[in-house]
N, C-alpha and C positions, 0 to 999 in steps of 0.2 A: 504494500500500500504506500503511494506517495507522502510526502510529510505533508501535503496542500489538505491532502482526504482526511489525515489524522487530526488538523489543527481543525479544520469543521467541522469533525465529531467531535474534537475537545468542546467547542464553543456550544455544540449545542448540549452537550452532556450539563456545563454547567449552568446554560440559562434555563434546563430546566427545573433546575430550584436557586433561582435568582437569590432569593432573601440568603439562602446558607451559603453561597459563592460570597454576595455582598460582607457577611460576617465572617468568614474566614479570610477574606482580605483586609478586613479591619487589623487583623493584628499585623500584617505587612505592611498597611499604610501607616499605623501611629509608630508602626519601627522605623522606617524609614527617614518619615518624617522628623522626629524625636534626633536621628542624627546628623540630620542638617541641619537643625537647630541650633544644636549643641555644638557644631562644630563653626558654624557660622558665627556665633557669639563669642566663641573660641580664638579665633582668629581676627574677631572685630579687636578684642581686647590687644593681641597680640600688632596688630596693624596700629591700633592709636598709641601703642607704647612708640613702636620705632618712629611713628612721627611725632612726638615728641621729643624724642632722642635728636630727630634730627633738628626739630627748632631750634635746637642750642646751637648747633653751626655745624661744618664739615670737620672732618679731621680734628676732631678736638681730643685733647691730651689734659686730663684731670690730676693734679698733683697736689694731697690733701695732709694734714700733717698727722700722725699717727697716734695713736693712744698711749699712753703712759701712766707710771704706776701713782698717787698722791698718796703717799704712807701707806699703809694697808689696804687702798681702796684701787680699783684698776679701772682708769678713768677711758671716755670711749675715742672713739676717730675727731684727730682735730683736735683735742686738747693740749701736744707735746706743743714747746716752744723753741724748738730749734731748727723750725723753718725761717729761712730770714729774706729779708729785700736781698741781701747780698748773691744767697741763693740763687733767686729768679735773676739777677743779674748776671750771674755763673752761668747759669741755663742757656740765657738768649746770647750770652758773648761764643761758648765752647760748646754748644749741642748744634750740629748739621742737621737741617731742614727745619728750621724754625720760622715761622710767618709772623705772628704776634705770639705776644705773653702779657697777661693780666695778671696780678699779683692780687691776692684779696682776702677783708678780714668782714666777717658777720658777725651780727648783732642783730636784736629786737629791742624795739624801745616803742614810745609811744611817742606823735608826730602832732604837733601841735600846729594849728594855722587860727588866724584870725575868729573863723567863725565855727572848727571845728577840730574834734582829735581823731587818731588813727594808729590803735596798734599795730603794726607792720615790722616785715623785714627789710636791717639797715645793711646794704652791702657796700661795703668800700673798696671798690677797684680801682683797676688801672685808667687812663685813655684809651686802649686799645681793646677794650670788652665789645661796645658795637662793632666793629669790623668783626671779629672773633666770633659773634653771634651772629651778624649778618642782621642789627634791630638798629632799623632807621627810627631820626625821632619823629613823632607826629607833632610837635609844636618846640619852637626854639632851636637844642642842640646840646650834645655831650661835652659834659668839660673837658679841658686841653691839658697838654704833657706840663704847661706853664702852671697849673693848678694845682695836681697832682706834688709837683716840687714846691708848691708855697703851704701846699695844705690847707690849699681856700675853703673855706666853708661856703659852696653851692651844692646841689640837690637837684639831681634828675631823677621824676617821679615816675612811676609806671602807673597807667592810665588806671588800675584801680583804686590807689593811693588817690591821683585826682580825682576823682570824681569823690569819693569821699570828703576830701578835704575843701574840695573847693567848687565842688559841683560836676556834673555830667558832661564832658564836650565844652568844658569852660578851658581858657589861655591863660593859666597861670604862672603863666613867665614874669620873672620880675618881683615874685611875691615872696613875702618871708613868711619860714616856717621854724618851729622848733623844734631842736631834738636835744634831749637833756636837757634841757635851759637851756642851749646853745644856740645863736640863731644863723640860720642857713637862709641862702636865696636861691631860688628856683630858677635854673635856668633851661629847662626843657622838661619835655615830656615823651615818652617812648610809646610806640606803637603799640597795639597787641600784638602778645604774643601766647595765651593761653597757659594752658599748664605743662608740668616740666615734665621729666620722667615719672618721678617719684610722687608725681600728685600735687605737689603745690603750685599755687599759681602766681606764675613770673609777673605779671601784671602788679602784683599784689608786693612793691618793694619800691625803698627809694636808694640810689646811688647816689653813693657820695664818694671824693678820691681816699685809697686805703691809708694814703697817711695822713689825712685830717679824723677817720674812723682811729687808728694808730694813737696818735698825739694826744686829740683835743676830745675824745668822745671814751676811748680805753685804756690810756694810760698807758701801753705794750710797745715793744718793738719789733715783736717778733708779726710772722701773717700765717695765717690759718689755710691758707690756698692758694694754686697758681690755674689760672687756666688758659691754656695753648692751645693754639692752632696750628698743624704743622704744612709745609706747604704742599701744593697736590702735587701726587704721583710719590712721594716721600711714605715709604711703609710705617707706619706707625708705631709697628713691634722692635723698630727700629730705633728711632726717635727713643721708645720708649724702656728700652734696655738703654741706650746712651744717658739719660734723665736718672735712671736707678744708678747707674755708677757712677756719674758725677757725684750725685748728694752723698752716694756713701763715703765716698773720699771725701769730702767735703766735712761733714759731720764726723769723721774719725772712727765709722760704724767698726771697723775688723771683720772678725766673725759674728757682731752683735749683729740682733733682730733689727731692720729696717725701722727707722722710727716717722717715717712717711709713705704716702699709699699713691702708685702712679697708677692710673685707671684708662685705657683708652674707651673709647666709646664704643668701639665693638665689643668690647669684654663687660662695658654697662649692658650693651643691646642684648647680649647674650645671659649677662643676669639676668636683668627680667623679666626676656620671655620664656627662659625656662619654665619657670613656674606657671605662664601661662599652658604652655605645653605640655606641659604635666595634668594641668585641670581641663584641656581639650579634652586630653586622650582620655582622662579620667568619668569626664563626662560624654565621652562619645560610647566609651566601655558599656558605662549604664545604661543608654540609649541601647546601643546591642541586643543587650541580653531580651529587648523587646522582639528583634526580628528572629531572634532564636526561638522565641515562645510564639512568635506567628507560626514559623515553619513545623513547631509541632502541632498547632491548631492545623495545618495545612494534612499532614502527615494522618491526623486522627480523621478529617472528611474523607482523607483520601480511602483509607480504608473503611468506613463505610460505606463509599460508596461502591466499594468493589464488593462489599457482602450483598449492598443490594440487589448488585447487577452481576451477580453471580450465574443466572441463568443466562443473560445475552451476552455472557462468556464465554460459555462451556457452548454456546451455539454457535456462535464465531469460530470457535476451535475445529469443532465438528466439521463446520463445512470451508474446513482448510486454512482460515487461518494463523500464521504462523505466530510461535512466542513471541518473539519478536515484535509483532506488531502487535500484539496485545500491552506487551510493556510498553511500546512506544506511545498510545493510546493514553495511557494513566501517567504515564509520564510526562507527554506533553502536556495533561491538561492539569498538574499539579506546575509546570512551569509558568503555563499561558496564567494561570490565579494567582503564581508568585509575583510574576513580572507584572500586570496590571493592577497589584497592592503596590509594587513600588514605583509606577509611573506616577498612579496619586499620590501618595505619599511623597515624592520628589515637589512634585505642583503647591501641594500642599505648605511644603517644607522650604520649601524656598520663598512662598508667598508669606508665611510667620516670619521669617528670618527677615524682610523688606520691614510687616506689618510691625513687627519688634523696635528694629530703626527707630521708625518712624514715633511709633506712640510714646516707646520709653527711652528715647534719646541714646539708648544703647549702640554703640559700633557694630556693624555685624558686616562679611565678608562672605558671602557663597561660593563655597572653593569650586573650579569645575572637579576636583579631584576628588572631594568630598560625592560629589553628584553622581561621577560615573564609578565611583569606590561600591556607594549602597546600592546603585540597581543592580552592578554587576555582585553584590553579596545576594540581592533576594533574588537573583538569577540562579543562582549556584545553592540560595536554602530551599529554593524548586525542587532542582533536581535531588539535592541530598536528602529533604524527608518525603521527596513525590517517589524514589526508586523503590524503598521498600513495598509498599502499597502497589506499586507497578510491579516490583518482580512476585510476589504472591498472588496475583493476578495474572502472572503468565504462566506459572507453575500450576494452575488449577488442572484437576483432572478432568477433561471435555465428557464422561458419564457421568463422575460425582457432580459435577458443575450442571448438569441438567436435569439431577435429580432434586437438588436444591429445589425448596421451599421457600 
């Protein structure tokens, strides 16, 4: 028998109990579906990370000062103090393929302006943080290398900062604000830029230069961070092996533990979408084990329906038809109901994954790989719980099979 003759005996074998075809594809459609859900939400996550990652700028080279012990207490990242200007001035004179370097020191404080306050983060960088980030300003402009060497007290706001302090879309260039009692003038304001890797929002900070942050706001000499850009085409694991052995000669480390953390941005990128990729799989996993309970819902009709039709089997046989084509019969029509639970369920599963977006502001990504992964699995849970049911149905004995009741 042709496969054309078999697939129209499939089709009509199962519309003729539409409603138990319809229900037994239900468990193929909510499996299917379930993991392109899951895996679309999987990979939104994972997609909004690295853009984030990448707003920070290209090529960027993270150089943070490292933990250390204070008496009995072991203090976290960023605490040691023997990161120094001199360092980052070591860096940019003796490290090959350097583009910029920003040197910098954070703080939270609270930001006082004429007609309002603002807890915020105070970052004190270099000049060369916009080019490094690639963040034009949206009103005025970043302080200059002349600033940074006097330790001028100015303040470039990030547009959350403004708007709080001074209003929505308002030009508060020119204005003074306080930090500590200290008073700064506002000479720009920064574009959006949304939020960072880690979740907070860049928006949400005011710059000032690291050695007026140093001086007149912390009282230190040391900086808490460098952030580089290295220039393109320049391997980064490069750069960033040169960067670890300069500070360690530099610092007098020996065999001591490094007491600063050089990070490049693929080795951030790749921190944290591990973890996403851990909770894909993990939740694609769960999603699973649904089309694995379709295929046995498939596998239990299927052999009912070979009890029922037990007699226009054993007549089939009779008048010549081969095993063969008896298995193929049950076999394709446990295929044709796997594959059209996951054509819906695909339709389905990709229209939540949009409909998700959209309502809950969630990221979501429909992989094609995701897509052609599941039909081509409830293709394959067809076949592997349709063949039992199909081969017991080709082993039937064509007398016992006709004496059937």
């Amino acid at each position: 028998m042709s496969i054309f003759m078999t697939f129209l005996i499939a089709l009509k074998a199962l519309r003729r109990n539409a409603m138990r075809t319809a229900l037994t594809a239900l468990g193929m459609i909510i499996g299917v579906s379930a993991v392109i859900v899951m895996v679309a939400i999987g990979n939104g996550a994972r997609a909004q990370i690295e853009t984030n990652i990448k707003s920070a700028g290209s090529n960027i080279i993270n150089v943070n000062a490292g933990s250390g012990p204070a008496g009995p207490v072991r203090m976290g990242i960023g605490n040691t103090t023997t990161l120094r200007v001199e360092d980052a001035e070591a860096v940019r004179k003796e490290v090959a393929g350097i583009r910029y370097l920003s040197p910098g020191v954070n703080l939270r404080s609270q930001v006082i302006s004429d007609t309002s306050n603002w807890g915020t983060q105070i970052q004190g960088t270099g000049d060369e943080l916009p080019l490094i980030r690639s963040w034009p300003a949206e009103r005025g402009g970043f302080f200059t290398e002349q600033d940074v060497r006097s330790a001028a007290k100015v303040a470039v706001l990030g547009s959350v900062v403004r708007d709080q302090l001074f209003g929505p879309g308002t030009d508060p260039t020119g204005s003074q604000i306080r930090i500590k009692n200290q008073p700064f003038k506002v000479i720009g304001v920064l574009g959006k830029k949304g939020q960072a890797a880690m979740g907070q929002d860049q928006d949400d900070t005011v710059f000032i230069p690291y050695t007026t942050a140093q001086k007149k706001l912390q009282g230190i000499q040391h900086i808490q961070n460098m952030v580089i850009q290295a220039e393109d085409g320049v391997p980064l694991a490069r750069v960033q092996a040169s960067i670890t052995a300069l500070l360690r000669i530099r610092h007098k480390l020996n065999g001591d533990q490094d007491d600063f953390n050089v990070r490049t941005q693929d080795e951030m990128t790749s921190m944290l979408t591990s973890t996403t990729d851990t909770m894909t799989g993990l939740l694609a996993g769960i999603a699973a084990v649904s089309l694995v309970v379709g295929g046995i819902g498939i596998m239990n009709i299927m052999l009912v329906s070979v009890t029922e039709r037990t007699r226009e089997i054993g007549l089939r046989l009779s008048l010549g038809a081969r095993d063969i084509d008896v298995l193929m019969q049950f076999l394709v029509e446990a295929v044709v109901l796997s594959l059209a639970g996951g054509a819906i369920g695909l339709a389905i599963g990709i229209g939540a994954s949009y409909g998700i977006g959209r309502v809950f502001g969630w990221p979501t990504v429909v992989s094609s790989n995701a897509v052609l992964l599941s039909f081509a699995f409830s293709a394959a849970i067809g076949v592997f719980f349709g063949f039992y049911p199909a081969r017991k149905a080709a082993a039937m004995n064509p007398i016992e099979a006709l004496r059937y009741e």
